[in-house]
C-alpha positions in Angstrom: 167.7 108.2 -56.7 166.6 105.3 -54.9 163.7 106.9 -52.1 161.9 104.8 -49.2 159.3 106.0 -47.9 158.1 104.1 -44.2 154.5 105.0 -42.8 154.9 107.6 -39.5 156.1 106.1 -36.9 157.5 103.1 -38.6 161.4 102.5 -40.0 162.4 102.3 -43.4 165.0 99.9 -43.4 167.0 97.7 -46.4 167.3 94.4 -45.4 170.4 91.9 -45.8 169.5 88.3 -45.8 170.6 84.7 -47.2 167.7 82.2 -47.9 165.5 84.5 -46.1 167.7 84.9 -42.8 168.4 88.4 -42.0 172.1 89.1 -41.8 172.2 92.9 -41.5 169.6 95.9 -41.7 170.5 99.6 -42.8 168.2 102.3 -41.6 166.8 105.1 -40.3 165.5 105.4 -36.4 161.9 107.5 -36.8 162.6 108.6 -33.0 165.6 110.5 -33.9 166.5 110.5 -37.6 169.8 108.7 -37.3 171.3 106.2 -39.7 171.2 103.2 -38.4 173.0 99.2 -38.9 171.6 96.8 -37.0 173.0 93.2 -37.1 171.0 90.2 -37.3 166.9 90.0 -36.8 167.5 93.2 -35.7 169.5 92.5 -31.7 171.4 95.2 -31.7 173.4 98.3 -33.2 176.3 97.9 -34.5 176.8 101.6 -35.8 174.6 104.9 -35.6 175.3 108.0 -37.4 173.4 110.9 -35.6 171.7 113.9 -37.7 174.8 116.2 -36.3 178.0 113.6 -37.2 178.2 111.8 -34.2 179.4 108.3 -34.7 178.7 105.2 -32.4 179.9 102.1 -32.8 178.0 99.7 -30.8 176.2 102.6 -29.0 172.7 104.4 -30.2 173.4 107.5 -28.4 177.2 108.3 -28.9 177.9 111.8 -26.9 181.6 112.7 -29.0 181.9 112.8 -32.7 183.2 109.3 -32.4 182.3 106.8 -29.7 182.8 103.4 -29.5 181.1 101.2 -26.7 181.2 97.1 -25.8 179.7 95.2 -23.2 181.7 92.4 -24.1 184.8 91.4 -21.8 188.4 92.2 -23.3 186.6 93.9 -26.4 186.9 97.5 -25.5 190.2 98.3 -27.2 191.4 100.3 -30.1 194.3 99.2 -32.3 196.0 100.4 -35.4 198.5 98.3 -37.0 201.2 99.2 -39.6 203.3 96.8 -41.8 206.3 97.9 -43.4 209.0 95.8 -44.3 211.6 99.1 -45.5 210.7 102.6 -43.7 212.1 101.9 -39.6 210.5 104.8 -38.5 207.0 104.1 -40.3 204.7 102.7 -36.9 201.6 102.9 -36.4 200.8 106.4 -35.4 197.9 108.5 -33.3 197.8 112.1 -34.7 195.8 115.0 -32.1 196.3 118.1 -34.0 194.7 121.7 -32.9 194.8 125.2 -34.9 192.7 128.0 -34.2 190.4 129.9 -36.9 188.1 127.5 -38.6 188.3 124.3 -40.8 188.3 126.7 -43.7 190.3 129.2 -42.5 192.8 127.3 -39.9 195.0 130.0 -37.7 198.7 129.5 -35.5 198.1 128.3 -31.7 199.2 130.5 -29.1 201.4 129.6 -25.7 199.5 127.8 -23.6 196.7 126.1 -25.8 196.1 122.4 -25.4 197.1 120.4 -28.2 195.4 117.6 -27.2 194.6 114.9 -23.9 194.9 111.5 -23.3 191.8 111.6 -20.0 190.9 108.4 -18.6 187.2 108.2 -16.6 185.7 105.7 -13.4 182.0 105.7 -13.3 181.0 106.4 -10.0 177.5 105.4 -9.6 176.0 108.0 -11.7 178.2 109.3 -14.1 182.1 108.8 -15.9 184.1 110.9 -13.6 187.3 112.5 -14.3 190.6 110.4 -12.4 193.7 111.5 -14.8 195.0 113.4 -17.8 198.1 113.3 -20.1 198.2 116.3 -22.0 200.5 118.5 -24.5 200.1 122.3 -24.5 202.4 124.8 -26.6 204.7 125.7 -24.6 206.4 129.2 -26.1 205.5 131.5 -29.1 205.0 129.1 -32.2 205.7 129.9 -35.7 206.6 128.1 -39.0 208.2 124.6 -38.4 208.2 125.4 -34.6 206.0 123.7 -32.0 207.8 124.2 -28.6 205.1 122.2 -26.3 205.5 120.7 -22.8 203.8 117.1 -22.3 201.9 117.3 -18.3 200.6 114.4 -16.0 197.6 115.1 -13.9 195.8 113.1 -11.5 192.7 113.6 -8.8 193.4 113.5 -5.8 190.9 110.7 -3.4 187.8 112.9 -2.0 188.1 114.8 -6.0 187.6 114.6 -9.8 189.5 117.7 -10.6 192.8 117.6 -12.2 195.9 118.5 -10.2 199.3 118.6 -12.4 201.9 115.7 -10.8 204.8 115.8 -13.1 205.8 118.0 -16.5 208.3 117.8 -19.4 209.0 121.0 -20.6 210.2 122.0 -24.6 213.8 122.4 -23.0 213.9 118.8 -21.7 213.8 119.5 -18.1 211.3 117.5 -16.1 209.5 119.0 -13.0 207.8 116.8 -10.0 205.2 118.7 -8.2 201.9 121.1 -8.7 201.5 123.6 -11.3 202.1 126.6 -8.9 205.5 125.5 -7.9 206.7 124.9 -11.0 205.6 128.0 -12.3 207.5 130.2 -9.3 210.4 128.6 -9.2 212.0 126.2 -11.7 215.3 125.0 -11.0 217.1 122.3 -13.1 217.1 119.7 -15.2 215.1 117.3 -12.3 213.4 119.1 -9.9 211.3 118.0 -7.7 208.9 120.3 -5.3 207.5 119.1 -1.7 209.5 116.0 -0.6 212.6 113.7 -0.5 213.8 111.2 -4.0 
């Protein structure tokens, strides 16, 4: 084991440096016991690992298990890229997976949970409020090899931050225009759409 030990109050850190220039410093904060790396002479983080496995990437405080953050123009983007010159179908891929039960002990999702969300936030002046949703909820009983789910668009409506659903693509194919409680009362065809004209 390789221990340091900082006075109270003070940071143990190991320090990275070339002909006495610091290049990087790895961590911990005293203030709240994360892991820290900090780039050079100390400016800024560049990743913190909280005590409870919250990872930030260019934030101190990251609020979801993983959080990235960027002040700099055209950097706040995330991209995965897959080369493969012999499987067609083999892109580059984003997997949101849910089961109930634990990590230990996974169990089968029910009709109606939410697979997962694609939400998307405007900071208002005091906070990230909520402006639209894409999400994908099971849509019938499940069971092995069978995921019947229906993929919904929401959005807020101006004077609101709560999510009202627009459109929906069911697990048959057919794709309702309109609110949740229309849909749900009467559907009608492969296109239908609730409250106006095409």
């Amino acid at each position: 084991n390789i221990q340091l030990d900082a006075a109270a109050s003070h940071d143990p850190n190991v320090i990275l440096s070339e002909n006495t220039a610091v290049k990087w410093a790895i961590g911990n904060d005293n203030s709240t016991d994360n892991l820290r790396i900090r780039n050079a002479a100390f400016a800024s983080t560049v990743l913190e690992l909280t005590q409870t496995g919250k990872l930030g990437i260019g934030t101190s405080s990251p609020t979801y298990l993983l959080e990235a953050a960027t002040d700099t123009s055209n950097e706040g983007v995330v991209g995965v890229t897959q080369y493969n010159n012999t499987l067609a179908g083999d892109g580059a891929d984003v997997n949101l997976s849910r089961a109930r039960g634990t990590m230990a002990a996974p169990t089968v999702v029910q009709s109606g949970d939410q697979l997962g969300s694609l939400r998307f936030k405007g900071y208002d002046g005091s906070d990230f409020t909520d402006s639209a949703r894409i999400q994908v909820v099971v849509d019938n009983t499940p069971g092995s090899s069978d995921m019947p789910a229906r993929m919904v668009f929401e959005t807020a409506a101006d004077g609101s931050s709560v999510f009202k659903e627009r459109l929906r693509l069911d697990s048959t194919g057919m794709v309702y225009i309109g609110d949740a409680t229309d849909i749900a009362a009467s559907p009608r065809g492969d296109l239908t759409v609730y409250g106006g004209a095409i």
